[in-house]
C-alpha positions in Angstrom: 0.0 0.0 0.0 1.3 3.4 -1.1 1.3 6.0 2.0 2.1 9.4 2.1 4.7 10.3 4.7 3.1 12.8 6.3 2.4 11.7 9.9 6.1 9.6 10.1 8.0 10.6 13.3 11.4 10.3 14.4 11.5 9.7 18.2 14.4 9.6 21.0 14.0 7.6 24.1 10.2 8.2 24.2 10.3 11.6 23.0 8.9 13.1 19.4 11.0 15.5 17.7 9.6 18.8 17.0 9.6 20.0 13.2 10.7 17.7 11.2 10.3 18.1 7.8 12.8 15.5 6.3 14.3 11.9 7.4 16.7 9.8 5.8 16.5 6.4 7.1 19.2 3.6 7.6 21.1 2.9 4.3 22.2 -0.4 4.9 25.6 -1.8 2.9 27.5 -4.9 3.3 31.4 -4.7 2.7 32.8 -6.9 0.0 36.0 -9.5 0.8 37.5 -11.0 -2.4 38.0 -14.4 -2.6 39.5 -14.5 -6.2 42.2 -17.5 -6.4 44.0 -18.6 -9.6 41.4 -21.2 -10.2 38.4 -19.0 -10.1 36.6 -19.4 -13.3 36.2 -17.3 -16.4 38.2 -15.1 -14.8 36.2 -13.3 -12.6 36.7 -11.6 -9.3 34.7 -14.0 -6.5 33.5 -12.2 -3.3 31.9 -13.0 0.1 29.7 -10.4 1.8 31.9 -8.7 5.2 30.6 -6.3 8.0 27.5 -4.9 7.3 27.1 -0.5 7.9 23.6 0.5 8.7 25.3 4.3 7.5 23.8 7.4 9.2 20.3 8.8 9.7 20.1 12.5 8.6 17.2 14.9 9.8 16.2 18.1 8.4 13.5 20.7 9.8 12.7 24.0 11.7 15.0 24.9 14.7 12.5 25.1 17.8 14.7 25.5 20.9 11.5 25.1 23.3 11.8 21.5 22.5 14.0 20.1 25.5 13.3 16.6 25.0 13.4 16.5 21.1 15.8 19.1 19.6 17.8 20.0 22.5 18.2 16.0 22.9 19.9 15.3 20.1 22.0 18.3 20.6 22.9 17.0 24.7 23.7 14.1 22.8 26.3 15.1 20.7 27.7 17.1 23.2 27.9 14.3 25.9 28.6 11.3 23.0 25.6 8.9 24.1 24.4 6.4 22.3 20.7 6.9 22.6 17.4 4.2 21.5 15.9 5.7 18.4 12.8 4.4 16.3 11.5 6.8 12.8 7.9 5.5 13.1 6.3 5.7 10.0 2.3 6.8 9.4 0.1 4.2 11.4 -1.7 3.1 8.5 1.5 1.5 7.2 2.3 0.0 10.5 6.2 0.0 9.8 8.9 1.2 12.0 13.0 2.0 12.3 14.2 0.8 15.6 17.8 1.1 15.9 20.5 2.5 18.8 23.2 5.4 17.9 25.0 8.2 18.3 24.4 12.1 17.0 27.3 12.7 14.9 26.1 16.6 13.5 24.0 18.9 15.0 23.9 22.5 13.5 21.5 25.5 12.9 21.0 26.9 9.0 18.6 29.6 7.0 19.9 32.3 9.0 18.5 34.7 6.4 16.6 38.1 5.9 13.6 36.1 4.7 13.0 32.4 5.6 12.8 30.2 8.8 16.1 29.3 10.7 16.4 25.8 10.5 18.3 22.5 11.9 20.5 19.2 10.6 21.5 16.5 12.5 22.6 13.2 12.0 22.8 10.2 13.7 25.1 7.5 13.3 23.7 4.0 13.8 25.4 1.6 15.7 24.6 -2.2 15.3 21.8 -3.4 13.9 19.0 -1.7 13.3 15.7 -3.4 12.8 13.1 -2.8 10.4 9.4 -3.8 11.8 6.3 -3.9 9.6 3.7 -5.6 11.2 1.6 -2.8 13.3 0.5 -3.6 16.8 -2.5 -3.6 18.1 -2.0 -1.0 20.5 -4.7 -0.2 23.2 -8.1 -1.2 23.8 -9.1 0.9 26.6 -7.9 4.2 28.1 -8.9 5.7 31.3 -7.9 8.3 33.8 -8.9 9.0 37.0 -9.2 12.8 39.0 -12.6 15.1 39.8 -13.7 17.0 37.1 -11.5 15.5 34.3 -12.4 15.1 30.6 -10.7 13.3 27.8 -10.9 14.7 24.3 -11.1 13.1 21.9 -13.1 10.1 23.5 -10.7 7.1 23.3 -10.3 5.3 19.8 -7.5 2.7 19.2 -6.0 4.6 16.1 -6.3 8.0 17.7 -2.9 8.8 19.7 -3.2 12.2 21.3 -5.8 13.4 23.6 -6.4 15.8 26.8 -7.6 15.4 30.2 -9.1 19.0 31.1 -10.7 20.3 33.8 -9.1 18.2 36.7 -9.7 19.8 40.0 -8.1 16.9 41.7 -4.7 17.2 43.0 -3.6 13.9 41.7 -4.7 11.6 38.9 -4.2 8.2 37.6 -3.8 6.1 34.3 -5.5 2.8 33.3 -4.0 1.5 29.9 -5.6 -1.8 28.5 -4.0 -4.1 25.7 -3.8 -7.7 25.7 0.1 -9.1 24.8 1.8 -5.4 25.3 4.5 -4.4 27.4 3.3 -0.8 28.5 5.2 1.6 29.5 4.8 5.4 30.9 6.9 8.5 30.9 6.0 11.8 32.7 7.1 14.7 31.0 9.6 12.7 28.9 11.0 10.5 31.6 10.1 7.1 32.4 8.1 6.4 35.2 6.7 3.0 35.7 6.1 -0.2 33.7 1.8 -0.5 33.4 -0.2 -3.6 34.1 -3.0 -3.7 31.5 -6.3 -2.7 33.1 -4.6 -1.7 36.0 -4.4 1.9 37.3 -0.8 3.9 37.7 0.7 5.1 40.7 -0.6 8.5 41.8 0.2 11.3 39.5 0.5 14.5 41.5 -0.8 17.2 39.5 -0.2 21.1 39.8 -2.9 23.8 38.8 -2.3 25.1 35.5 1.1 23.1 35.3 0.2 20.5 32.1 1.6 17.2 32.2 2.7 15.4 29.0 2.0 11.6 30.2 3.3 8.9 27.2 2.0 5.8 26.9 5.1 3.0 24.5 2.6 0.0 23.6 5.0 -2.6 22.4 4.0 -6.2 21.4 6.7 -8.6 20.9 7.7 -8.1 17.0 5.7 -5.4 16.0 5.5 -1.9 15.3 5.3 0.1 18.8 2.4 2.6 19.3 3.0 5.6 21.1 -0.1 7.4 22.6 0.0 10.9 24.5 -2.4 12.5 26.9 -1.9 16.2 27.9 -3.6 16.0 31.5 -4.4 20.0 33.0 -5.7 20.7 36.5 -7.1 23.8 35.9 -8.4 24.2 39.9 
């Protein structure tokens, strides 16, 4: 099925980064080892395949300092020479996904010009193996959060993957994933927090009035493409 690549994200850790306009996935190449010997026949060069080089992932878009756990990520990364868990998750309708580990190589700002949007490059180099999925999974089922007062918009659909939970007047809240077969986990603000039982409800969120918090939910069943779902949860009371 041909799909547009509008919607395809390029995440660190469990973090999106912010505006993207171009990726250039793993290039993968094998190295060549000749095996020619005075009896090869017809007198042609023979071969074996060597190392394999997954190359570099390359990233183009609009510089956006504001995002601390996207942009600003991959530039604490070159600066600290990390190797960090990246995945380019392509449109959900194609259910296809990079997944590989490596470490940011370039990282500059460009378009610095009268008219025209300052931008941002970086690339990444991969390390390893990286590992292309493309079987989607089934993601969640169910999602629920608790606190007086709250709303989630959009109501829940599997295929949706970002919603908000407005109007809390609680000071803490909690969150009840459901998906058969998935490892769940969550991240607060960017940073892990707990593994999630399916069905079962989280371990108290405290909240803050008018403080939003970013709570990311990584659906992963074994062998296929992860989903990522996001609820922005606002005590606004």
């Amino acid at each position: 099925m041909v799909q547009r690549a509008m919607g395809t994200k390029l995440t660190i850790g469990a973090n999106n980064i912010a505006s993207i306009t171009s990726i250039t996935p793993p290039e993968m190449q094998s190295d060549s080892i000749d095996v020619t010997t005075l009896s090869s026949p017809g007198g042609y060069k023979e071969s074996i395949p060597g190392f394999k080089d997954a190359g570099e992932v390359s990233v183009v878009g609009f510089f956006d300092p504001s995002d601390t756990l996207g942009q600003m990520a991959l530039y604490n990364a070159f600066n600290n020479g990390t190797n960090d868990s990246y995945a380019i998750i392509f449109p959900p309708a194609l259910g296809a996904s990079w997944n590989f580990t490596g470490g940011v190589t370039g990282f500059k700002t460009t378009g610095v010009e009268v008219e025209g949007a300052i931008g941002f490059e970086a690339t990444i180099k991969v390390s390893g193996a990286p590992s292309l999925v493309t079987t989607p999974s089934t993601g969640l089922s169910a999602l629920g959060l608790s606190g007086a007062g709250g709303t989630l918009s959009p109501a829940f659909s599997n295929n949706n993957y970002s919603y908000t939970f407005s109007g809390v007047t609680a000071t803490s809240t909690t969150i009840t994933a459901t998906a058969a077969s998935h490892a769940l986990k969550l991240y607060i603000d960017g940073v892990y927090s707990q593994d999630l039982v399916s069905g079962s409800p989280s371990a108290v969120i405290p909240l803050t009035i008018n403080i939003g918090k970013k709570l990311t939910i990584l659906a992963n069943e074994n062998g296929k493409t992860q989903k990522v779902y996001e609820v922005v949860v606002v005590k606004t009371a």
